[in-house]
C-alpha positions in Angstrom: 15.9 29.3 -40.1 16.0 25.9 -40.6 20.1 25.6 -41.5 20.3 27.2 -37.8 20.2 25.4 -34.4 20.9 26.2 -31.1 22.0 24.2 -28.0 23.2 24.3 -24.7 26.9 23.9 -24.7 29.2 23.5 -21.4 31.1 26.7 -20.5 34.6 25.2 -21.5 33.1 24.8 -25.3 32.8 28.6 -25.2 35.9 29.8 -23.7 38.0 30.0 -27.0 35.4 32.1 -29.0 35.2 34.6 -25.4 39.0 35.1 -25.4 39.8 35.6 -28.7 36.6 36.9 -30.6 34.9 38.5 -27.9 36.4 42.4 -27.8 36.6 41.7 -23.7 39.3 38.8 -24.6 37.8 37.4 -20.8 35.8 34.6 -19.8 33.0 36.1 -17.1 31.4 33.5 -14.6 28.8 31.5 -16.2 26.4 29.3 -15.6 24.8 28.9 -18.5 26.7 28.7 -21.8 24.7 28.4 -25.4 26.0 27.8 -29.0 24.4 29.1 -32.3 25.3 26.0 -35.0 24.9 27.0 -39.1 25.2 23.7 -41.3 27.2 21.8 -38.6 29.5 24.1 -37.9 29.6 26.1 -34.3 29.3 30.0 -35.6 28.5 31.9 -32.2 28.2 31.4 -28.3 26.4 32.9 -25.8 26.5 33.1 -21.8 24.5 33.6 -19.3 26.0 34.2 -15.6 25.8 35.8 -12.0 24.2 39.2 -12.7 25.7 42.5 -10.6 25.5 42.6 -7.2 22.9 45.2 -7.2 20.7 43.0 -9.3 21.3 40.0 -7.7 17.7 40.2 -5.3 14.3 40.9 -6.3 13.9 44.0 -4.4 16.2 45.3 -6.6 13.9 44.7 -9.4 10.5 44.6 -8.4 8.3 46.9 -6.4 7.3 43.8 -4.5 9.5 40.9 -2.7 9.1 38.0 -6.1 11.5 35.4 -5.5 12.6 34.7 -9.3 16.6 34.3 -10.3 18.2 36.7 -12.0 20.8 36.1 -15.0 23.3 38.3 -17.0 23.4 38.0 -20.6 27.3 38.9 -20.0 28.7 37.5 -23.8 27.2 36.8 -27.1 29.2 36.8 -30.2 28.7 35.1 -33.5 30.6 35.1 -36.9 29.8 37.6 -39.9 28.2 36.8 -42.8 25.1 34.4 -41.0 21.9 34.1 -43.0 19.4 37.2 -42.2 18.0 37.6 -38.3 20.6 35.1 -37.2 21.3 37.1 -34.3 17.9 37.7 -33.1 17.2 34.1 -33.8 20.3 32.8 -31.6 18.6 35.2 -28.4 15.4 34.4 -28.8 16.4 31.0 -28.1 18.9 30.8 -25.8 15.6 32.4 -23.7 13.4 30.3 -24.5 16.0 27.4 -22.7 16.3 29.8 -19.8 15.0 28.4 -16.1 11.1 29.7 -15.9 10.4 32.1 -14.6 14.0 34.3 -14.5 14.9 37.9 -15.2 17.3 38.5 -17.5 19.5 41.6 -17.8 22.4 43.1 -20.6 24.1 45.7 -20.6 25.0 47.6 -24.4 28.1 49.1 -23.9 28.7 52.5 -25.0 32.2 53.1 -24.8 32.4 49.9 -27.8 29.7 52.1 -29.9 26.8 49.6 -28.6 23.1 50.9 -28.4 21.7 47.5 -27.9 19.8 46.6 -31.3 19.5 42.9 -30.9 17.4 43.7 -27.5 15.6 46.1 -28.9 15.0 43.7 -32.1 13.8 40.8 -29.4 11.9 43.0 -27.2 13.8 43.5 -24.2 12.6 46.1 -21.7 15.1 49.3 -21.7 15.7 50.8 -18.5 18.1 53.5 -19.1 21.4 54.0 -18.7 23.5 53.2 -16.3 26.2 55.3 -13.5 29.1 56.1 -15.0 32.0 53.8 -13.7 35.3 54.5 -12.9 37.9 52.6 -14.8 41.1 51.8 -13.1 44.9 50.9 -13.6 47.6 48.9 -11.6 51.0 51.4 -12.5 52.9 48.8 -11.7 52.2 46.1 -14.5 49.6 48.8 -16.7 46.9 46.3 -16.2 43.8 48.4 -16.4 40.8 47.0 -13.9 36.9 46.9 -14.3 35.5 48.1 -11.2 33.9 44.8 -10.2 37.8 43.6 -10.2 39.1 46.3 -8.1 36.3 45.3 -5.5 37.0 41.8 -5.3 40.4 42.7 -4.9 40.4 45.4 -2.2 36.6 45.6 -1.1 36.1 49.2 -1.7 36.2 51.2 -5.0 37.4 54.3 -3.0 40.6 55.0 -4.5 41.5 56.3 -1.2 41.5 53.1 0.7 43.6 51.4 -2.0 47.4 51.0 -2.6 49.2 53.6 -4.1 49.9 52.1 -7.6 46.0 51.6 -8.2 44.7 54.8 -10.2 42.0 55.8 -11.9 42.5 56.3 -15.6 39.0 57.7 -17.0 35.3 57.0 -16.1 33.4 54.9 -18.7 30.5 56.0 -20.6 27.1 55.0 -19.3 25.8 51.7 -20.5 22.6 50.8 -22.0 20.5 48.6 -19.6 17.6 45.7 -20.6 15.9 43.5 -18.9 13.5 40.6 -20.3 10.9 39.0 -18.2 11.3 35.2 -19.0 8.5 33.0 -18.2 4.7 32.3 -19.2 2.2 35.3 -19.7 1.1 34.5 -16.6 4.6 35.0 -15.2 5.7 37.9 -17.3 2.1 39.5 -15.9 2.8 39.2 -12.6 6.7 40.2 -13.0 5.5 43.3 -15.1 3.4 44.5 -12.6 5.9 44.9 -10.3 9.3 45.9 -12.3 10.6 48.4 -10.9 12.2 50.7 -13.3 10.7 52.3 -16.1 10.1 51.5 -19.4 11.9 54.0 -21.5 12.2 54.6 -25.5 14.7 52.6 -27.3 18.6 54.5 -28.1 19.3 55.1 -30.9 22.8 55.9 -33.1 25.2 54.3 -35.2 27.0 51.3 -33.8 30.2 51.5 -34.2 30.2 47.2 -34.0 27.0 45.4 -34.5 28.0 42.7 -31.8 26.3 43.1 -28.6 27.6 42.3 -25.3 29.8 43.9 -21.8 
């Protein structure tokens, strides 16, 4: 791989590949932002960023109270056509520049045809899937919401406690959770021990787009 490189770039660099490459078109919170460069020339991004709220302590995670910070992998997105194992490359990378020791979560996303191959392809832990999720729409502009927006918003996601021109639309597929444990063997020993979930066989299916990401 030596006509690739990675580096850490600062969130603003990333924003234009997030909003119009990205199928989200959205720029999440991050806090740390990673690009994938092939010959000179910047050909992917990657973020890392608050995770869910219900990740965002170790008794969430682990069996035992471990104080170690939690990330989510929330975007990565290159261009086609990168030499072979670019992808996996580009993770494995952006991991290995992570703070030591951290837990690191993704989510594949069904509903975009996602089974998570490039965490399966780089070892990630899979955990299952997630709850289904309500998605939800504002009838007065047509703006549909994620869940985590409606929250923020109104501090509930009973549609029953919200205005009247919030609905709900559908409820989203489950998505495909991973975790990796980031840090020496020593670390990932201790954090291993501990996790919380279980270690389940890898999903399979066709993807319906190889690009990974929420």
């Amino acid at each position: 791989m030596t006509s690739l490189r990675v580096s850490e770039v600062t969130p603003k660099q990333t924003h234009e590949w997030l909003e119009k490459k990205h199928y989200a078109h959205a720029i999440p919170l991050i806090q740390h932002a990673f690009a994938l460069w092939h010959e000179g020339r910047m050909v992917g991004v990657c973020t890392m960023g608050p995770p869910p709220r219900v990740m965002n302590m170790g008794a969430s995670i682990f069996d035992k109270q471990i104080e170690i910070p939690t990330f989510e992998l929330n975007r990565l997105v290159t261009n086609d056509n990168l030499p072979a194992n670019s992808l996996s490359f580009f993770v494995a990378r952006c991991i290995k520049m992570m703070p030591k020791p951290s837990v690191i979560v993704s989510y594949a996303d069904a509903n975009q045809g996602h089974h998570g191959y490039i965490y399966q392809a780089t070892s990630w832990l899979y955990a299952g899937e997630t709850l289904r999720e309500p998605r939800y729409v504002n009838t007065q502009n047509g703006k549909v919401l994620h869940p985590r927006t409606v929250y923020s918003m109104f501090g509930t996601r009973d549609i029953e406690r919200m205005p009247s021109h919030i609905e709900i639309v559908k409820e989203d597929k489950p998505k495909h959770r991973y975790f990796k444990l980031n840090g020496t063997s020593r670390q990932r020993k201790l954090m291993f021990k501990y996790f919380k979930y279980e270690h389940q066989p890898y999903p399979k299916g066709e993807n319906q787009n190889y690009v990974p990401g929420r």
